[in-house]
mmCIF file of the protein (N, C-alpha, C, O) and its ligand, coordinates in Angstrom:
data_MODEL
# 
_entry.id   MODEL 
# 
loop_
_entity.id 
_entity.type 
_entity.pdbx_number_of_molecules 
1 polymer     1 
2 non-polymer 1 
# 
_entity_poly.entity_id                      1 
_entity_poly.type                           'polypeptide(L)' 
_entity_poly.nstd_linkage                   no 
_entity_poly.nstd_monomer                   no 
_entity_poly.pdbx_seq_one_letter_code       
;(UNK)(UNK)(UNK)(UNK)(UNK)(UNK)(UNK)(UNK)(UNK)(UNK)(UNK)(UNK)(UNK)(UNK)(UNK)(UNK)
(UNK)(UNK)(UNK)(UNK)(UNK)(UNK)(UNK)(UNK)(UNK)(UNK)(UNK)(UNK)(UNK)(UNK)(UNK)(UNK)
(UNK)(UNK)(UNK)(UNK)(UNK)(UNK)(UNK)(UNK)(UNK)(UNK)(UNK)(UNK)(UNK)(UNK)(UNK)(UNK)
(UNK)(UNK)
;
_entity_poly.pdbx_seq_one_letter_code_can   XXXXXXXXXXXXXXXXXXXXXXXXXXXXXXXXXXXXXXXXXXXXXXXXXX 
_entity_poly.pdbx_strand_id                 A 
# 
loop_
_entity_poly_seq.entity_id 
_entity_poly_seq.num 
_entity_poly_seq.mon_id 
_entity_poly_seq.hetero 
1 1  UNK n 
1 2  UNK n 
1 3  UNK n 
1 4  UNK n 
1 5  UNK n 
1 6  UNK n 
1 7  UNK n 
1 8  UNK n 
1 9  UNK n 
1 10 UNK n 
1 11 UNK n 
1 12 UNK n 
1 13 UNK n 
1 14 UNK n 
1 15 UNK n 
1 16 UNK n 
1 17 UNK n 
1 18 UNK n 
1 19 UNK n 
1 20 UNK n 
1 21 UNK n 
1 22 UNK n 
1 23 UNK n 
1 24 UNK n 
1 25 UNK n 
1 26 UNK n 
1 27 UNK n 
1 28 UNK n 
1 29 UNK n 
1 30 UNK n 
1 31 UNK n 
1 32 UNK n 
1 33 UNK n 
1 34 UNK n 
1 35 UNK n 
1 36 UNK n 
1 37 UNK n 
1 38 UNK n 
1 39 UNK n 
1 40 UNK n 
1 41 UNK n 
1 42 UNK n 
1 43 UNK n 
1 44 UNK n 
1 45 UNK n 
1 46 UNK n 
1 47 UNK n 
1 48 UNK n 
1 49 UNK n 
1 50 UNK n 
# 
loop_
_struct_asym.id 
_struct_asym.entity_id 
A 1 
B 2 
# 
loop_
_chem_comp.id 
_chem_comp.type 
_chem_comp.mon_nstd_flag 
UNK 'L-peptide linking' . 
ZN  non-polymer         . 
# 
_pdbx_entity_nonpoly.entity_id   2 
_pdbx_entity_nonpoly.name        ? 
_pdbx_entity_nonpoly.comp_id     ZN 
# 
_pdbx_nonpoly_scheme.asym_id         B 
_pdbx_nonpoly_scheme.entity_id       2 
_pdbx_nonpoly_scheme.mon_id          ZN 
_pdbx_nonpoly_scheme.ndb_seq_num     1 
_pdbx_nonpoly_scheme.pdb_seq_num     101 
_pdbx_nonpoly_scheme.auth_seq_num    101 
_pdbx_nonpoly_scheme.pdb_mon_id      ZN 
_pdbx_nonpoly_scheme.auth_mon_id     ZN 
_pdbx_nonpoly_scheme.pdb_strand_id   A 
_pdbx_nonpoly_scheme.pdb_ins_code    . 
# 
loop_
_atom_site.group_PDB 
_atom_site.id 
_atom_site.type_symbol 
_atom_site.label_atom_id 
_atom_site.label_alt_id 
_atom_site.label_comp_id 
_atom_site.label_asym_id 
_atom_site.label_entity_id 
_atom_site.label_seq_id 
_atom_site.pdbx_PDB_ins_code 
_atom_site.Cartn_x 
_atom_site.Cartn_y 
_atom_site.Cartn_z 
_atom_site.occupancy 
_atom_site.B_iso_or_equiv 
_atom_site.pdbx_formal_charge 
_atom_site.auth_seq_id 
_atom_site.auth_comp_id 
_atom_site.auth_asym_id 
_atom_site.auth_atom_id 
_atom_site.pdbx_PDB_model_num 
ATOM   1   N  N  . UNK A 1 1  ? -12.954 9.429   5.753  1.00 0.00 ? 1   UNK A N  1 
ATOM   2   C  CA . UNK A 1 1  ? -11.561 9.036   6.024  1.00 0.00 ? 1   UNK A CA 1 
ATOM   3   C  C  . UNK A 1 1  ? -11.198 9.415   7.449  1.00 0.00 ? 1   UNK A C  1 
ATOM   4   O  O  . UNK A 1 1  ? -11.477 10.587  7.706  1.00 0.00 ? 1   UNK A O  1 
ATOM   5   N  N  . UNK A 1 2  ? -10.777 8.891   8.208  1.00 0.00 ? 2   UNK A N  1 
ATOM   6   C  CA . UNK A 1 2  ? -10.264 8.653   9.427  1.00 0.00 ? 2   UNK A CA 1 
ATOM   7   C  C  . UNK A 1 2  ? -8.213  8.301   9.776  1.00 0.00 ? 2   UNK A C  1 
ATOM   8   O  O  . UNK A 1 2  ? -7.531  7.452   10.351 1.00 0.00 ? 2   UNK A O  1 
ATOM   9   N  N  . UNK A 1 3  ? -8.078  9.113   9.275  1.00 0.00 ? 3   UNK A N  1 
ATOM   10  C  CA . UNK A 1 3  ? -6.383  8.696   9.225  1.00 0.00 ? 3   UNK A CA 1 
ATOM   11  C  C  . UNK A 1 3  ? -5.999  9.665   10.323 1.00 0.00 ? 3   UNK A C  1 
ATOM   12  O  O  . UNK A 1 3  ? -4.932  9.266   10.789 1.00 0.00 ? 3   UNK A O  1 
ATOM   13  N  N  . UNK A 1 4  ? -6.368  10.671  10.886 1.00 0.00 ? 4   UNK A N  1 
ATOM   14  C  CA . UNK A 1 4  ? -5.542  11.456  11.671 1.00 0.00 ? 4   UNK A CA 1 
ATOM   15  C  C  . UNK A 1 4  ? -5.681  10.822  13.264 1.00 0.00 ? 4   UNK A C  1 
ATOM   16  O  O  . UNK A 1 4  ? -4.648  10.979  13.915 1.00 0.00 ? 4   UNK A O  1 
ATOM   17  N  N  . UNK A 1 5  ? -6.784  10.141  13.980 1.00 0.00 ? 5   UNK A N  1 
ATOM   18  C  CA . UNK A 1 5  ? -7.140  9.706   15.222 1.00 0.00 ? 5   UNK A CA 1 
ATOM   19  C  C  . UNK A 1 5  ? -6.721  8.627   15.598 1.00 0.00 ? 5   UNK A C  1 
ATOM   20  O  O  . UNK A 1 5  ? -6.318  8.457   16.749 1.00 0.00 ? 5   UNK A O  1 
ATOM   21  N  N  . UNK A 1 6  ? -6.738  7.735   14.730 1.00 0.00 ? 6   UNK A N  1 
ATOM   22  C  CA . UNK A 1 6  ? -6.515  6.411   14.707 1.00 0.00 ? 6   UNK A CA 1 
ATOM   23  C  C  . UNK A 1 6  ? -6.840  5.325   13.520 1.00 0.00 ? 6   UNK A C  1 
ATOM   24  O  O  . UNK A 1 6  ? -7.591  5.789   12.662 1.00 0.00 ? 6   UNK A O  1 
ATOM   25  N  N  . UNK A 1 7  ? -6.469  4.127   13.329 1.00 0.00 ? 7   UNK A N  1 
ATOM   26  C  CA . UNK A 1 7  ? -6.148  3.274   12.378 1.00 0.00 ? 7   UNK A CA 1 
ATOM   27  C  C  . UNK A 1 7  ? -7.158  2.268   12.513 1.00 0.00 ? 7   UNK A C  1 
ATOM   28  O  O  . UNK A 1 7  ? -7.047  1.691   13.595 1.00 0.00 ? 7   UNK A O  1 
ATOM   29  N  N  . UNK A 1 8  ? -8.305  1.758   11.657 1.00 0.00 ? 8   UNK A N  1 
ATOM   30  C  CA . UNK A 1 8  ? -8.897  0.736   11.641 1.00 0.00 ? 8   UNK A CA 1 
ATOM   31  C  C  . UNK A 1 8  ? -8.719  -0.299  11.072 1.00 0.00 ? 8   UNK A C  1 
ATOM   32  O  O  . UNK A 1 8  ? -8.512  -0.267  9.859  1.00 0.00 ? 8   UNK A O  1 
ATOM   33  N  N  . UNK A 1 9  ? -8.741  -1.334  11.658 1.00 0.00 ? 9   UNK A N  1 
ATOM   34  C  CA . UNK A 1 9  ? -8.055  -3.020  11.264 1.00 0.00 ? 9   UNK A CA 1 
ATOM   35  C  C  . UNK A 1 9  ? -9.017  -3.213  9.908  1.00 0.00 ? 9   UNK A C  1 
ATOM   36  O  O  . UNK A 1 9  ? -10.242 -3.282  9.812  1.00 0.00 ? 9   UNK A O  1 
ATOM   37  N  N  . UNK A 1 10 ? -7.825  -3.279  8.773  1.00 0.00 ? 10  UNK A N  1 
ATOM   38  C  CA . UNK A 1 10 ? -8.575  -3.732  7.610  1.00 0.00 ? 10  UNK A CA 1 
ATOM   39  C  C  . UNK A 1 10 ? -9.011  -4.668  7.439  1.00 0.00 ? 10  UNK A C  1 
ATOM   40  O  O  . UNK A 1 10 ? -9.584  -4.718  6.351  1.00 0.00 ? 10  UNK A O  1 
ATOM   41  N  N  . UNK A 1 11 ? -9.054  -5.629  8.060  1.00 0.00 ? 11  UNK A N  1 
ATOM   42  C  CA . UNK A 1 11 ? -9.578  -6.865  8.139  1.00 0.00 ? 11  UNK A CA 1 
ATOM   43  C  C  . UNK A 1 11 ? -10.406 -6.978  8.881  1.00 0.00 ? 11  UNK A C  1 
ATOM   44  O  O  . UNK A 1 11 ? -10.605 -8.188  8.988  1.00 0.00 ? 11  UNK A O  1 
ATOM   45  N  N  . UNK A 1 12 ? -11.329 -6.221  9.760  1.00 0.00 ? 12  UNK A N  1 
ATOM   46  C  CA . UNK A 1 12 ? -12.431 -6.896  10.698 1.00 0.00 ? 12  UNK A CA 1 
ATOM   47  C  C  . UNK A 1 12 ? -12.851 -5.333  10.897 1.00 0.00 ? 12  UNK A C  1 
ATOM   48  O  O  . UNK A 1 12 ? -13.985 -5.429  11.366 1.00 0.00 ? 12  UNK A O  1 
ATOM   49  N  N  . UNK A 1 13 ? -12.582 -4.116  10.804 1.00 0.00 ? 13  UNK A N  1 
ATOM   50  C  CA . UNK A 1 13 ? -12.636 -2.923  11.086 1.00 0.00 ? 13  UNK A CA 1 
ATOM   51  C  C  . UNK A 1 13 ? -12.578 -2.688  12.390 1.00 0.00 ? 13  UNK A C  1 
ATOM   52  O  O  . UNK A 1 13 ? -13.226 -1.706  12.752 1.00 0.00 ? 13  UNK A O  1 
ATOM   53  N  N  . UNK A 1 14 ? -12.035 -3.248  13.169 1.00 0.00 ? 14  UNK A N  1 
ATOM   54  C  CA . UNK A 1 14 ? -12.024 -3.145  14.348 1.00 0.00 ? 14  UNK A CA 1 
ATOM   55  C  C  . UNK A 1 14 ? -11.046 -1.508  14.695 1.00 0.00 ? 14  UNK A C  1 
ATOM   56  O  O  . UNK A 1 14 ? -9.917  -1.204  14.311 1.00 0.00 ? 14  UNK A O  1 
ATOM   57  N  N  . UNK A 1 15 ? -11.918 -0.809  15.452 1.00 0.00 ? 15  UNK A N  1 
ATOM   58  C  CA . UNK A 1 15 ? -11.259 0.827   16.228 1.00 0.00 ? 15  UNK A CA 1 
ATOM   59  C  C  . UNK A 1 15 ? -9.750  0.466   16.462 1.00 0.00 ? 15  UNK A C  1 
ATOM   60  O  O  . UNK A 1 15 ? -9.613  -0.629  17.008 1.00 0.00 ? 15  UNK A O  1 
ATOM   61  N  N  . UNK A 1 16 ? -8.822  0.997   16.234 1.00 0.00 ? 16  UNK A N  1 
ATOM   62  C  CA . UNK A 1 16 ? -7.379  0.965   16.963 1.00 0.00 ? 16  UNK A CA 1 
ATOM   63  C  C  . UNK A 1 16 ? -6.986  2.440   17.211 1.00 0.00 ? 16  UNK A C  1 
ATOM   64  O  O  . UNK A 1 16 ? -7.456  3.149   16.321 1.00 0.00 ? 16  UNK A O  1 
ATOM   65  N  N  . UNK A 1 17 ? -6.190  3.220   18.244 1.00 0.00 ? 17  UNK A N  1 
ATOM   66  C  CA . UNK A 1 17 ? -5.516  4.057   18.787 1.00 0.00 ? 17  UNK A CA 1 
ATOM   67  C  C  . UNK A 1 17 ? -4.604  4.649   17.428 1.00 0.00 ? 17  UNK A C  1 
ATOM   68  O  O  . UNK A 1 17 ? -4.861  5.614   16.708 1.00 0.00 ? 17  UNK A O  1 
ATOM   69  N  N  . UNK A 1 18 ? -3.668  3.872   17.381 1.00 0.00 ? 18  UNK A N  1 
ATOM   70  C  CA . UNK A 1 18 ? -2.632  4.063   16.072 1.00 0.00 ? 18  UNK A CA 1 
ATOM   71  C  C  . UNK A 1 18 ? -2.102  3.173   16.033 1.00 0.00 ? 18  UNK A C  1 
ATOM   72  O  O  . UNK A 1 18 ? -2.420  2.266   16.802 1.00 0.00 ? 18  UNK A O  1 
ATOM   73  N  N  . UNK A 1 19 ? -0.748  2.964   14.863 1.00 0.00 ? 19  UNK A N  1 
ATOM   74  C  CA . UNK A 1 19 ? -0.510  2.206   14.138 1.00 0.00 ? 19  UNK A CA 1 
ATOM   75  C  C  . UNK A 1 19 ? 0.400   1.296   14.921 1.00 0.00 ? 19  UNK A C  1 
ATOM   76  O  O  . UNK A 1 19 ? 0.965   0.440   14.240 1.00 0.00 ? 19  UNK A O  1 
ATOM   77  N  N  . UNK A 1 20 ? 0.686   1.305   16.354 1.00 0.00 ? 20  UNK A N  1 
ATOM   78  C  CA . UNK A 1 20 ? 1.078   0.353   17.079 1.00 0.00 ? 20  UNK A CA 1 
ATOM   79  C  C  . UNK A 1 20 ? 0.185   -0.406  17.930 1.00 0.00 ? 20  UNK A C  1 
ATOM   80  O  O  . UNK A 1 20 ? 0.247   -1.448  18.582 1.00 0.00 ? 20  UNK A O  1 
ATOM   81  N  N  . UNK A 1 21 ? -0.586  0.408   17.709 1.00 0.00 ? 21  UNK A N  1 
ATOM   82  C  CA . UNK A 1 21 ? -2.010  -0.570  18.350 1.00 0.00 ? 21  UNK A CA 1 
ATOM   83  C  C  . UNK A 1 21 ? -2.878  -1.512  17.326 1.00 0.00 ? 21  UNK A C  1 
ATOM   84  O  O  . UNK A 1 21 ? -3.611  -2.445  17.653 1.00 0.00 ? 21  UNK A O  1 
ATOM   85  N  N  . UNK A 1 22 ? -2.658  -1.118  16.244 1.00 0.00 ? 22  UNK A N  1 
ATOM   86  C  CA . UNK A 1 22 ? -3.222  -1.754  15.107 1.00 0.00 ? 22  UNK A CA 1 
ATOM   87  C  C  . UNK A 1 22 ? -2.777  -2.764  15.035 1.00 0.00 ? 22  UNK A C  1 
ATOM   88  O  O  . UNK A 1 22 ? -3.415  -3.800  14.847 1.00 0.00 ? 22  UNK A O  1 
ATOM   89  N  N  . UNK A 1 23 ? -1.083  -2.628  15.229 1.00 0.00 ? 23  UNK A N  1 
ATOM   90  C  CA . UNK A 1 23 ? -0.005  -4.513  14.791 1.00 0.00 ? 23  UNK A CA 1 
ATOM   91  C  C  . UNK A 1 23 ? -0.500  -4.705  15.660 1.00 0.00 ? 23  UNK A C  1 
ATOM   92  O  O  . UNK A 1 23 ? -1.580  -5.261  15.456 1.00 0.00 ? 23  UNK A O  1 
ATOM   93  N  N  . UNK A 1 24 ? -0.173  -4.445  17.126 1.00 0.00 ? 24  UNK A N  1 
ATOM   94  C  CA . UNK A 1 24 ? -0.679  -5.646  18.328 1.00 0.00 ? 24  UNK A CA 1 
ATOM   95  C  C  . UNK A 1 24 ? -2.091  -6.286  18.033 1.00 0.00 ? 24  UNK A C  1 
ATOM   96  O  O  . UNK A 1 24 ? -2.181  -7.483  18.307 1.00 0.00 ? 24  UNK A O  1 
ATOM   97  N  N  . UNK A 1 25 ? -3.039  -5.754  17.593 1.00 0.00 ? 25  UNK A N  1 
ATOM   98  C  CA . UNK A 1 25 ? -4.312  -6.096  17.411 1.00 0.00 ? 25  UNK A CA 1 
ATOM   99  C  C  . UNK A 1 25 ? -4.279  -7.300  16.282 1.00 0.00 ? 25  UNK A C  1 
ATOM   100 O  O  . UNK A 1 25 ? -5.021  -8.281  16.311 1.00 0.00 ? 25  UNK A O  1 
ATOM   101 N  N  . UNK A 1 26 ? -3.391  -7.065  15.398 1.00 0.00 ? 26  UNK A N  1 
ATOM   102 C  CA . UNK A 1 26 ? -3.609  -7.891  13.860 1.00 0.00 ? 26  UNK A CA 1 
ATOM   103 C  C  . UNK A 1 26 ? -2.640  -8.888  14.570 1.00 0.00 ? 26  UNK A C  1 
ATOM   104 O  O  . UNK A 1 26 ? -3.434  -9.828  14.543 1.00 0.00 ? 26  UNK A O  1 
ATOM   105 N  N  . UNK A 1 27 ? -1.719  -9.330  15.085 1.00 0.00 ? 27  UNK A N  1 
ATOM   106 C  CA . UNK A 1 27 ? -0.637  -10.574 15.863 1.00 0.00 ? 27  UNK A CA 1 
ATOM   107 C  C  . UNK A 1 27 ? -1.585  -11.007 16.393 1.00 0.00 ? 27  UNK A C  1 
ATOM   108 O  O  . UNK A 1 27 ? -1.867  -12.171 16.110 1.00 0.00 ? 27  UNK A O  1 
ATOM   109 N  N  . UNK A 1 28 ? -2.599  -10.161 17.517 1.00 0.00 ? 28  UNK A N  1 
ATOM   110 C  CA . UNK A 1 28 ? -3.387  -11.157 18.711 1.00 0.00 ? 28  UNK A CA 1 
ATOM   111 C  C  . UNK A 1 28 ? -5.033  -11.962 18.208 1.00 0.00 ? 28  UNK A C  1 
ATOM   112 O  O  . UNK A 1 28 ? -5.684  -12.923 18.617 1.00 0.00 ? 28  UNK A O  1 
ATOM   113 N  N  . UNK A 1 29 ? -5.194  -10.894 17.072 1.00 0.00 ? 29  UNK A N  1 
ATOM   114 C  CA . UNK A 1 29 ? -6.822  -11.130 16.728 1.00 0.00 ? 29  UNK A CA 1 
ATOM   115 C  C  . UNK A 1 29 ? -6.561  -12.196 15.784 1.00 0.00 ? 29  UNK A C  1 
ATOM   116 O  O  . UNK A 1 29 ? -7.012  -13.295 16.105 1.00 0.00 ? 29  UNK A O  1 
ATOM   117 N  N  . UNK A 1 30 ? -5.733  -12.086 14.347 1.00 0.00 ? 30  UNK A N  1 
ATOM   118 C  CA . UNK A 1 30 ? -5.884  -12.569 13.350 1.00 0.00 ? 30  UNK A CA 1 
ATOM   119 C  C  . UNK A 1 30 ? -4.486  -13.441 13.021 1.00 0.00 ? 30  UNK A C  1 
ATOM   120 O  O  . UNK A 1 30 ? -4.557  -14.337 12.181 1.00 0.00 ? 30  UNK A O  1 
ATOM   121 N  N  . UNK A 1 31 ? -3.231  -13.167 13.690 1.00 0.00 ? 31  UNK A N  1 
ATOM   122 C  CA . UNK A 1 31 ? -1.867  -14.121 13.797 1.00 0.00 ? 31  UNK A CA 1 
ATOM   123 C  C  . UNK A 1 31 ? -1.646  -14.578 12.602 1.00 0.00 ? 31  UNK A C  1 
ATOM   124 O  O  . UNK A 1 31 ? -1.236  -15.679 12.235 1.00 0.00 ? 31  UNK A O  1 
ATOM   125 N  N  . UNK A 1 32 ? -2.018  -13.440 11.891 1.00 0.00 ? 32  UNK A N  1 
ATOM   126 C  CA . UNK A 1 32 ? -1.523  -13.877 10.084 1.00 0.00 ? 32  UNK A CA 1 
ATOM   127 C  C  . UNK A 1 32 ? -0.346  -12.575 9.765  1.00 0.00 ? 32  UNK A C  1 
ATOM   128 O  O  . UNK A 1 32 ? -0.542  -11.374 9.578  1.00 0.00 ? 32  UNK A O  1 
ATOM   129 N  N  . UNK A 1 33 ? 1.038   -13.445 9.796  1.00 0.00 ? 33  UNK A N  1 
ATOM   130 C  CA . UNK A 1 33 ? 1.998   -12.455 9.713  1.00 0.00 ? 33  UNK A CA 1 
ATOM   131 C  C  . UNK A 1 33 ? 2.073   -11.675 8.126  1.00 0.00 ? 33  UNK A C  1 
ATOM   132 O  O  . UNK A 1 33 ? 2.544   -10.580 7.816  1.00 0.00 ? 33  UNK A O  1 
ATOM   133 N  N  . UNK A 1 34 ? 1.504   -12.574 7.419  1.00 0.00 ? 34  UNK A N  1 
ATOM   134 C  CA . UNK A 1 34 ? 1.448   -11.837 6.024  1.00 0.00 ? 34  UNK A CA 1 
ATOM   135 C  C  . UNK A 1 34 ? 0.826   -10.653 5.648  1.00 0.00 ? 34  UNK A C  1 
ATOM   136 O  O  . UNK A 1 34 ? 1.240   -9.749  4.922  1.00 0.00 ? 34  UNK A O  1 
ATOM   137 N  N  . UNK A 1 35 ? -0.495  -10.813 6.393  1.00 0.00 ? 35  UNK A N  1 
ATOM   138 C  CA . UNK A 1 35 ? -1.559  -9.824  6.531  1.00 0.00 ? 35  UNK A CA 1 
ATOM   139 C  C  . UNK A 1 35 ? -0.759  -8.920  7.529  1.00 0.00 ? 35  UNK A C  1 
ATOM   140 O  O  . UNK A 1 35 ? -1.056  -7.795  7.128  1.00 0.00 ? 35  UNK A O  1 
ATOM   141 N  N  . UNK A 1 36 ? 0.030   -8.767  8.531  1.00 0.00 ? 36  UNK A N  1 
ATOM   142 C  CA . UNK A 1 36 ? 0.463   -7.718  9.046  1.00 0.00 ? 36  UNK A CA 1 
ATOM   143 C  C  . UNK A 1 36 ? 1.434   -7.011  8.431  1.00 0.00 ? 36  UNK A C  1 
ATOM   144 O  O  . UNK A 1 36 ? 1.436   -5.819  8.739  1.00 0.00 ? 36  UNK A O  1 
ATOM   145 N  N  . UNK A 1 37 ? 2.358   -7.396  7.569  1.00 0.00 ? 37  UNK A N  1 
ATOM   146 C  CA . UNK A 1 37 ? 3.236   -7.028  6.736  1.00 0.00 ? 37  UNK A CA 1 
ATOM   147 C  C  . UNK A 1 37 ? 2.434   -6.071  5.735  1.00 0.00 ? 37  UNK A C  1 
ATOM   148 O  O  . UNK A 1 37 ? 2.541   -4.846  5.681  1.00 0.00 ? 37  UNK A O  1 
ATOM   149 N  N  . UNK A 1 38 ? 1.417   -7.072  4.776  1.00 0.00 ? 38  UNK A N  1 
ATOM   150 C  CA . UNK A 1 38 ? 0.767   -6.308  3.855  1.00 0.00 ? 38  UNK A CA 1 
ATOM   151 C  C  . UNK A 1 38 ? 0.236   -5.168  4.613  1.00 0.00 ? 38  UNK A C  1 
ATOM   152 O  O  . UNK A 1 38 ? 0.794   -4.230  4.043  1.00 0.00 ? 38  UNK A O  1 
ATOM   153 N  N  . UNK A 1 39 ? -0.533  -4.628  5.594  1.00 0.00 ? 39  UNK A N  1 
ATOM   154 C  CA . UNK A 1 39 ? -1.348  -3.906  5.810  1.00 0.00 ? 39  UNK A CA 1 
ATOM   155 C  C  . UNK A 1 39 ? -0.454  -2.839  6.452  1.00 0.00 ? 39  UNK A C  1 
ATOM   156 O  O  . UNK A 1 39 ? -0.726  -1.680  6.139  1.00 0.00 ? 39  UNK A O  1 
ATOM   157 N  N  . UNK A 1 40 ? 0.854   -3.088  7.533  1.00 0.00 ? 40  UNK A N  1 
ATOM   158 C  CA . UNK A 1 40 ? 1.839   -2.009  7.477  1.00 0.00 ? 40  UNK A CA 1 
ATOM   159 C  C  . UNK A 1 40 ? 2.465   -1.364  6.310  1.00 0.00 ? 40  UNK A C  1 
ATOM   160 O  O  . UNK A 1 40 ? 2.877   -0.208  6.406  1.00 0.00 ? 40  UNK A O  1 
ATOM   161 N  N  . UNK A 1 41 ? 2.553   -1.969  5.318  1.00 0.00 ? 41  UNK A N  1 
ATOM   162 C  CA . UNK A 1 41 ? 2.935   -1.806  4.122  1.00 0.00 ? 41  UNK A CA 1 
ATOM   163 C  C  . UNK A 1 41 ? 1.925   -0.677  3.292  1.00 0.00 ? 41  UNK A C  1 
ATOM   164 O  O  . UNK A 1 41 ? 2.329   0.194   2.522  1.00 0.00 ? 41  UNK A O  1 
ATOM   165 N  N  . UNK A 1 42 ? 0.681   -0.915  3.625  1.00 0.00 ? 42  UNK A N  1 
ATOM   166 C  CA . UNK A 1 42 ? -0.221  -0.107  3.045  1.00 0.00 ? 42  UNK A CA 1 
ATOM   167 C  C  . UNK A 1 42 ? -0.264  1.043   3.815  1.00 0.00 ? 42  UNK A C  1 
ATOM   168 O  O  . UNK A 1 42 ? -0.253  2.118   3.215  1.00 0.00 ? 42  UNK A O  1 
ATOM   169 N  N  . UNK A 1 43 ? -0.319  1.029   5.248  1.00 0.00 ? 43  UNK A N  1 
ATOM   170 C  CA . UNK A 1 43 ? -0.177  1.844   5.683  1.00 0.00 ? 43  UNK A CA 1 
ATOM   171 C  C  . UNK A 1 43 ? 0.659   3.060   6.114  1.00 0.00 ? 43  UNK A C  1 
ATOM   172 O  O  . UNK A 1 43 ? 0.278   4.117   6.617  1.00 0.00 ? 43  UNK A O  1 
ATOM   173 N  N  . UNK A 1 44 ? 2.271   2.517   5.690  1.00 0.00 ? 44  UNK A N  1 
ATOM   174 C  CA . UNK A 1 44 ? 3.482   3.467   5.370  1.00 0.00 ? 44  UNK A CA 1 
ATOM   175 C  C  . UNK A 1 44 ? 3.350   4.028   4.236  1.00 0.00 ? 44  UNK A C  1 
ATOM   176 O  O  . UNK A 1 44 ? 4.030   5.035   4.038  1.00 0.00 ? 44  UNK A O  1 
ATOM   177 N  N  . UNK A 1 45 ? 2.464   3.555   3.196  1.00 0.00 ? 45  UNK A N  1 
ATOM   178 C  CA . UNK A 1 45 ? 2.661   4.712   2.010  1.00 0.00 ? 45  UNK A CA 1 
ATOM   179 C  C  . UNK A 1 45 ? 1.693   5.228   2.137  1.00 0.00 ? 45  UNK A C  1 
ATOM   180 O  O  . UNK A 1 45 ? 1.924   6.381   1.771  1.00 0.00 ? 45  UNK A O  1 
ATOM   181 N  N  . UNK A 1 46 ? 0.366   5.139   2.522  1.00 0.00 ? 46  UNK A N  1 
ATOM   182 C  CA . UNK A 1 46 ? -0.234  6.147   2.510  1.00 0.00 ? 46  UNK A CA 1 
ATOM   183 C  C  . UNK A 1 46 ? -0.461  7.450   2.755  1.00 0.00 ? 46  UNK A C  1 
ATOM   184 O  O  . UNK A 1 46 ? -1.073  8.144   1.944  1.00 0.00 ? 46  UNK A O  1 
ATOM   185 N  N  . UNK A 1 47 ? 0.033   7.945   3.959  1.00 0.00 ? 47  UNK A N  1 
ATOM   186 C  CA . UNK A 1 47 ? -0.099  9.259   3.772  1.00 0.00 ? 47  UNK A CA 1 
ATOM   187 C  C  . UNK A 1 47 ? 0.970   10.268  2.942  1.00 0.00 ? 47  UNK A C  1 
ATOM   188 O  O  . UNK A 1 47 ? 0.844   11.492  2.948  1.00 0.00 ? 47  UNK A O  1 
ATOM   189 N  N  . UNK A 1 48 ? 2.023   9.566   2.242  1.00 0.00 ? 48  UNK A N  1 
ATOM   190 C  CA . UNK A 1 48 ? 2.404   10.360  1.480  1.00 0.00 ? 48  UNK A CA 1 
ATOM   191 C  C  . UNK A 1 48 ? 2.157   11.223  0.217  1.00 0.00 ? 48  UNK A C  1 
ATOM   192 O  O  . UNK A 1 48 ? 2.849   12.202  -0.063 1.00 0.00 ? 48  UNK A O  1 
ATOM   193 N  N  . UNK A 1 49 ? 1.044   10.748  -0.570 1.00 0.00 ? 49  UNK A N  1 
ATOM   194 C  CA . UNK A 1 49 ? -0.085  11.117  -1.288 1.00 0.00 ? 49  UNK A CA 1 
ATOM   195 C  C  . UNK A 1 49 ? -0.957  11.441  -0.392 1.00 0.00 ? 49  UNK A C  1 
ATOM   196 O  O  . UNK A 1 49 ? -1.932  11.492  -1.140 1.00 0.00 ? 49  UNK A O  1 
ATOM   197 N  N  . UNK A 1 50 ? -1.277  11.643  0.406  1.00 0.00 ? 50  UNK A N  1 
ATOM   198 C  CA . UNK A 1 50 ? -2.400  12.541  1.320  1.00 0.00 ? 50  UNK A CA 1 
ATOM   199 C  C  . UNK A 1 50 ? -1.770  13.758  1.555  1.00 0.00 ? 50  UNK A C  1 
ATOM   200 O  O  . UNK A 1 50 ? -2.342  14.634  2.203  1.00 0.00 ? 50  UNK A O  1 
HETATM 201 ZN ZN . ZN  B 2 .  ? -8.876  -6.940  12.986 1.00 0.00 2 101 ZN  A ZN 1 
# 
């Protein structure tokens, strides 16, 4: 698990910085707004159970 350094694009695993580097990446790489929703979405609840 890798959650404290930075965020990897669930969709292609591509390295990201953090979780504002992740949206810019998922708008420019993949321009599927659904998939950015879902995957911020996953990614705001997660660390609360961590
Ligand atoms: Zn990606």
């Amino acid at each position: 698990m890798r959650f404290v350094d930075g965020t990897d694009c669930p969709l292609c695993g591509e390295a990201t910085a953090d979780r504002e580097a992740l949206r810019l990446h998922l708008m420019c790489q993949h321009r599927k707004s659904e998939l950015t929703d879902l995957s911020l979405a996953l990614l705001g609840e997660a660390p609360a159970s961590a």
